[in-house]
C-alpha positions in Angstrom: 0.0 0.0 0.0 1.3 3.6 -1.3 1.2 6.0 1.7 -0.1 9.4 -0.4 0.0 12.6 2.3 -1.7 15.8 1.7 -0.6 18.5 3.9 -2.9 21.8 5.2 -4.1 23.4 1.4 -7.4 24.9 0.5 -10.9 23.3 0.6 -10.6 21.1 -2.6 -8.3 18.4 -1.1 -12.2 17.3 0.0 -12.7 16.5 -3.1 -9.4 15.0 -4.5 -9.3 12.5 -1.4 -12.8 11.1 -1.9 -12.2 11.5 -5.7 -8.9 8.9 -5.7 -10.8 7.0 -3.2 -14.1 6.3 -5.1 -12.0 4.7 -7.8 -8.7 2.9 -5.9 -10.5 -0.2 -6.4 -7.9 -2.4 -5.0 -6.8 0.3 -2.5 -3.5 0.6 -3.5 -3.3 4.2 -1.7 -3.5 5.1 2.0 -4.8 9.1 2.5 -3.6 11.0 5.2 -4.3 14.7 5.5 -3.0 16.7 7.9 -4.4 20.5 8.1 -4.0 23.2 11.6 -7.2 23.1 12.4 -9.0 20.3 13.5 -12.2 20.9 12.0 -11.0 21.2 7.9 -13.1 18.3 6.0 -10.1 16.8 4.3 -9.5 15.3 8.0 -13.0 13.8 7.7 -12.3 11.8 4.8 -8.5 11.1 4.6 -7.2 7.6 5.8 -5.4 9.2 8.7 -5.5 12.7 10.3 -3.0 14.5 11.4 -2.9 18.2 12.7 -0.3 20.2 11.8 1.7 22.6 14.3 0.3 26.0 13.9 2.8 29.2 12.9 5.7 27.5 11.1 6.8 28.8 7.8 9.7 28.9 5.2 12.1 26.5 6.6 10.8 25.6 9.8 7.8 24.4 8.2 10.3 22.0 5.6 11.8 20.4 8.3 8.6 19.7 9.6 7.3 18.6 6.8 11.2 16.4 6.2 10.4 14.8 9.7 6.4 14.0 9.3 7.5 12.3 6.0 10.1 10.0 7.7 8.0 9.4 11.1 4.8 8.6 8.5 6.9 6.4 6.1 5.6 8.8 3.3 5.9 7.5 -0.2 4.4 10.4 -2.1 3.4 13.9 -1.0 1.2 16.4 -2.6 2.7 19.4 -2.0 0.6 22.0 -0.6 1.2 24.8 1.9 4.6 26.2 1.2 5.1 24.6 -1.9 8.1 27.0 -3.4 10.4 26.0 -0.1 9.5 22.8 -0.2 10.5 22.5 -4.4 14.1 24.2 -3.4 14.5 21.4 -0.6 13.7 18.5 -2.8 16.6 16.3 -3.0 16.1 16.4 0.8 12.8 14.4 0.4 14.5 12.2 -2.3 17.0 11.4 -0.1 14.6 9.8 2.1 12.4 8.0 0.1 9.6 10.1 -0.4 8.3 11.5 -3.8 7.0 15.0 -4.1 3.6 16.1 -6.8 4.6 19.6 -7.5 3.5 21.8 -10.2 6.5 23.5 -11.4 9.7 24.3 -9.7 10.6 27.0 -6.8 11.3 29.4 -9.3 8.8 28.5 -11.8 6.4 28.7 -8.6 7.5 32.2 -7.4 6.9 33.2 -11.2 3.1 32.0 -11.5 2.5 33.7 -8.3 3.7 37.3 -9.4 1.4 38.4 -11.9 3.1 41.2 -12.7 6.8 39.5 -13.1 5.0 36.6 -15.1 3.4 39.0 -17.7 6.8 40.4 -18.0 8.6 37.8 -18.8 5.4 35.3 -20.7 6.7 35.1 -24.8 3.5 37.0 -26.4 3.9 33.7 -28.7 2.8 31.3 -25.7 0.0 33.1 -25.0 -1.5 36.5 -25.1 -2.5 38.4 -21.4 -4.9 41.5 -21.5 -3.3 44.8 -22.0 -1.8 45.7 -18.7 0.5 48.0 -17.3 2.1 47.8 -13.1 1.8 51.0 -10.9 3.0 52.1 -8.0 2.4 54.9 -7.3 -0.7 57.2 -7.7 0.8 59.1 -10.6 1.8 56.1 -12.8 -1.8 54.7 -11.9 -2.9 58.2 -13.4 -0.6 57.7 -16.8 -2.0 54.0 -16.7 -5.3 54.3 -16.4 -5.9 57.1 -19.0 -3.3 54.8 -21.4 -6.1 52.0 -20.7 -8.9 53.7 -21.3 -7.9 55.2 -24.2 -7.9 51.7 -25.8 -10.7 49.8 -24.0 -14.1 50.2 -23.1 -13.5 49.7 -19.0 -10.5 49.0 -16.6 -9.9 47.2 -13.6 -7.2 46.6 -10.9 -5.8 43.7 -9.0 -2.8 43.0 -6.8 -0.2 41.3 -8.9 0.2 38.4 -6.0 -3.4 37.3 -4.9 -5.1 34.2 -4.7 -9.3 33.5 -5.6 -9.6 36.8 -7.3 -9.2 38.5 -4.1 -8.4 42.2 -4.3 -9.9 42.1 -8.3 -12.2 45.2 -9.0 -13.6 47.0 -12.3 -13.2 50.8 -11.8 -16.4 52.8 -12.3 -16.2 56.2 -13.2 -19.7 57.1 -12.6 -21.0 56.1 -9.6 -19.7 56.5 -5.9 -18.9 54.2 -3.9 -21.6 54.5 -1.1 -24.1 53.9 -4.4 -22.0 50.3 -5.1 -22.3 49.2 -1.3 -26.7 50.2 -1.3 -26.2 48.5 -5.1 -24.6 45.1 -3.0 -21.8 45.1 -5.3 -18.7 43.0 -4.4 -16.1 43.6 -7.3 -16.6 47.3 -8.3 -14.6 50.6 -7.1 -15.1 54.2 -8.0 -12.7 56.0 -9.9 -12.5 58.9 -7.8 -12.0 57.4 -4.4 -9.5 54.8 -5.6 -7.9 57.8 -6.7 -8.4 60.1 -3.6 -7.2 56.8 -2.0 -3.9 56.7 -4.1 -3.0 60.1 -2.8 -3.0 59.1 1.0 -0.6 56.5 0.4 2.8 58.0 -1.7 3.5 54.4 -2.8 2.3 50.6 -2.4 3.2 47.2 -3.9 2.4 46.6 -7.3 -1.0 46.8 -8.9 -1.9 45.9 -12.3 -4.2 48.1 -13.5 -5.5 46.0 -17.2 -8.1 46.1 -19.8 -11.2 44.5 -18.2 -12.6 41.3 -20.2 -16.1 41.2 -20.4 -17.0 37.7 -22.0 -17.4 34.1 -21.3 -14.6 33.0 -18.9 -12.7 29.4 -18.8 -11.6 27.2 -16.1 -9.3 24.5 -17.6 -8.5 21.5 -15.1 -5.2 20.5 -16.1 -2.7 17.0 -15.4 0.4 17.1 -16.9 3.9 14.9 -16.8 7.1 17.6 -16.5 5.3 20.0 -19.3 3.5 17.1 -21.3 -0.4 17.5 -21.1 -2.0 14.7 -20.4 -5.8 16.0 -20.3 -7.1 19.2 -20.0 -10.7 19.6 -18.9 -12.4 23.3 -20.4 -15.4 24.4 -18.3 -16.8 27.5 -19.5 -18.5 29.9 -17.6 -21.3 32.1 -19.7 -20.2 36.1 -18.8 -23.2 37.4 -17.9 -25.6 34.5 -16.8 -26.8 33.7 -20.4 -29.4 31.4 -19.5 -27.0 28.4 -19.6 -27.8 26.3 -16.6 -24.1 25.8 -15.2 -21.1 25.4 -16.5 -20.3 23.9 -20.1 -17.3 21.4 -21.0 -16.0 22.6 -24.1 -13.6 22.5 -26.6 -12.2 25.3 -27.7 -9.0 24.6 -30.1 -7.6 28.4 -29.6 -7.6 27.5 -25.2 -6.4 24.1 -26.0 -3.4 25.4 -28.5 -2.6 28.2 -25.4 -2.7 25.3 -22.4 -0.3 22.8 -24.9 2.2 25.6 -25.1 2.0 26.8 -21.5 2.4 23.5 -20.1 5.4 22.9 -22.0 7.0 26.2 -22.0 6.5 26.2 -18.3 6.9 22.7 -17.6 3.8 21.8 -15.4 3.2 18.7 -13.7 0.6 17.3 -11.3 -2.7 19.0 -11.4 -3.0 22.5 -11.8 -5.7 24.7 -13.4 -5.5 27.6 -15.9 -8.1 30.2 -16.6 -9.0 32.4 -19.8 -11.4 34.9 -20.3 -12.7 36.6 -23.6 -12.6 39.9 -24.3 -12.9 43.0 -27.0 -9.9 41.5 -28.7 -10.2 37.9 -28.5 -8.9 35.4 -25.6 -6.9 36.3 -23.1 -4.7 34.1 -20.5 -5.7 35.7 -16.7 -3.7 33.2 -14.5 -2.1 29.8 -14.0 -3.4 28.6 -10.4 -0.4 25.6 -9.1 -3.4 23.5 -7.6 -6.7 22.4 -8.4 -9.4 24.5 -8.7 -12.4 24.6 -6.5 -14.5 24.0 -9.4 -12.4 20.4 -10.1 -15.0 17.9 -9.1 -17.4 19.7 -11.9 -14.7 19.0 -14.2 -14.2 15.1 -13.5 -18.1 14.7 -14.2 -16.6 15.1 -17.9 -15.5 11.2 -17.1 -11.6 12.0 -16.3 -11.0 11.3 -12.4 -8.2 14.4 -12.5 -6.5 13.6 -9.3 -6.8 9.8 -9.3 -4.8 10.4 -13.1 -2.2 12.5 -11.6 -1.1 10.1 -8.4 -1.3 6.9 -10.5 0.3 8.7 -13.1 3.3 9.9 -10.7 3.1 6.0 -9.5 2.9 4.2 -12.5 3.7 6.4 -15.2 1.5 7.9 -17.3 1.9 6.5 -20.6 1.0 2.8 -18.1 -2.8 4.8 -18.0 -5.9 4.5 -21.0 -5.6 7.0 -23.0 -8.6 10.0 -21.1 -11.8 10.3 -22.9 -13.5 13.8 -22.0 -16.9 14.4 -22.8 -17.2 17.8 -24.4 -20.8 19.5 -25.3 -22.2 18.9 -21.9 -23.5 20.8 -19.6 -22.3 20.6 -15.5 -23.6 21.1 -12.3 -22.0 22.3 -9.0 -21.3 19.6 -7.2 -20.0 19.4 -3.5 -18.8 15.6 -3.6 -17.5 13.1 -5.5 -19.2 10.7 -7.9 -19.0 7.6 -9.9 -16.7 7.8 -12.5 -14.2 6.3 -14.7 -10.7 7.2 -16.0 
C-alpha cells in the first residue's frame, strides 16, 4: 500500500481524497491529511488525520514537513502549503524516500505567483494576457489608467500576488462608492475614491491596472507529466448568466493550442488549473493557479477522475494509463462531492 499525504491546502483536497478513493478499487493508496485546524473536512475523509503545528513557515515548516514524511513512512506527498520552499528542498525528500507532486519548480512557482513578473517575462507567442500596465504609485496609476482607457471600453485593478480573485475590481467612473455598497456590489470601485485613496498612500506594492474582459470565462482542469499535457478539462462559464444552466465542458482549439504551449514552455506537472477569459480582442490568458481548482469535481463529471490520473500517473507512469476520454458539449452542475466515475 502507497502511503499518499496531503498537507494543510485549501478546501478542494475534500474532493481530490474522496475522488482517488471512489476509484482505488484495489486500494493501492493510503490518504492522510494533515491541516492546523481540526475541523477542515479533508480530515474527515483522509485515511489518517493528522494536525499540523500552527505558525511555522519557510524552513521551519520543511523540516517539519522532512520529519512528518520519515515518522509517517511517506511514499508520495502532494505538495501543498509552502510549496516554493518545499520544491528548493527537494533532494532532501528524495533522499529519504519520499516523492513529491509539485507543479513547477521554486522558481517557476514564485513566477506564476507574481502576476506582474510573469506578464513580464510570458513570450507573447505562448500566450497573449490583457493589455496591462504595473503601478506604484498614484501618478503612474494616473498615466496607466488614462493609457487604458484610451484603448478599451473599461478597466480594472488587481494586486499582482493574490489568490481567488481577491483584491480584483472593475473601476467605475460614474457612480460612488456608497451607491455600489446600497447596489450590494462585491467587485466594483469608484474611480474617484481609488484615486483620492492613491493620494493618502505615496506608494504601495504593485497593482496591475488592465483592460477588463467582459466575455465568457474558462476554467481549464489541467494534469500534466514535466510539461506534457495529459488531459485538460475546459469548463466555461457564460459572462453574464446567459441562460446556460451551469457550467459547459468545451472544446475550444484556440484554449487548448494556449494550455499545450503553456504547459510545455513552463513545464507543469501534477494538477494544476489555468483560466482564460474573452474579451474585445479575442482570448486572453488571466492566470495559471499551481493546484486544483475549487471548481475540479465539476470537471471530473466530464469522465476524467483528475486527481486519481495524476497520483497513478506519478506512481505508474503515465503513458502505463488509458488513453482519457472527455466528454465535451455537456453541460455541469455544482457539485460538493465526489461521484461515480471512470478514468
Amino acid at each position: 500500500m502507497i502511503r499518499v499525504w496531503y498537507n494543510k491546502s485549501f478546501s478542494f483536497v475534500y474532493a481530490v481524497i474522496n475522488l482517488i478513493k471512489q476509484q482505488d478499487s484495489t486500494q493501492e493508496f493510503y490518504l492522510l491529511a494533515s491541516h492546523s485546524q481540526a475541523h477542515a473536512r479533508a480530515l474527515l475523509v483522509a485515511d489518517e488525520a493528522h494536525l499540523e503545528p500552527a505558525g511555522l513557515a519557510g524552513k521551519a515548516y520543511v523540516d517539519w514537513c522532512l520529519s512528518f514524511c520519515q515518522q509517517q513512512q511517506v511514499d508520495v506527498f502532494i505538495v501543498g502549503k509552502e510549496a516554493q520552499s518545499i520544491a528548493a528542498y527537494q533532494p532532501r525528500f528524495q533522499a529519504i524516500g519520499t516523492r513529491l507532486m509539485l507543479v513547477a519548480d521554486a522558481a517557476t512557482l514564485a513566477l506564476m505567483e507574481n502576476k506582474a513578473e510573469f506578464a513580464k517575462q510570458l513570450p507573447a507567442e505562448i500566450a497573449l494576457l490583457p493589455d496591462t500596465i504595473t503601478v506604484t504609485t498614484a501618478k503612474e496609476f494616473q498615466y496607466a489608467y488614462q493609457e487604458l482607457r484610451s484603448r478599451h471600453r473599461r478597466v480594472a485593478v488587481k494586486p499582482a500576488i493574490s489568490v481567488f480573485g481577491l483584491g480584483f475590481r472593475v473601476v467605475d467612473e460614474r457612480h460612488s462608492c456608497l451607491q455600489h455598497i446600497l447596489k450590494g456590489d462585491e467587485y466594483i470601485v469608484s474611480l474617484d475614491e481609488l484615486q483620492l485613496a492613491m493620494t493618502k498612500q505615496p506608494s504601495y506594492s504593485n497593482l496591475l491596472v488592465m483592460e477588463f474582459l467582459d466575455g465568457d470565462e474558462w476554467s481549464v482542469d489541467c494534469v500534466a507529466d514535466q510539461g506534457q499535457l495529459w488531459v485538460a478539462v475546459q469548463r466555461r462559464k457564460a459572462m453574464p448568466n446567459k441562460g446556460v444552466p451551469s457550467q459547459y465542458i468545451d472544446n475550444n482549439a484556440e484554449i487548448a493550442a494556449m494550455c499545450q504551449r503553456l504547459v510545455q514552455h513552463l513545464r507543469l506537472n501534477g494538477q494544476f488549473n489555468i483560466q482564460f477569459r474573452a474579451g474585445q480582442n479575442g482570448i486572453r490568458l488571466l492566470e495559471i493557479n499551481a493546484r486544483p481548482s475549487g471548481g475540479m469535481a465539476m470537471a471530473c463529471l466530464a469522465g476524467v477522475n483528475l486527481p486519481y490520473m495524476a497520483l497513478k500517473g506519478l506512481v505508474c507512469g503515465y503513458h502505463s494509463l488509458p488513453t482519457p476520454q472527455v466528454k465535451t458539449g455537456i453541460y455541469v452542475g455544482e457539485v460538493s462531492s465526489a461521484v461515480e466515475l471512470t478514468m
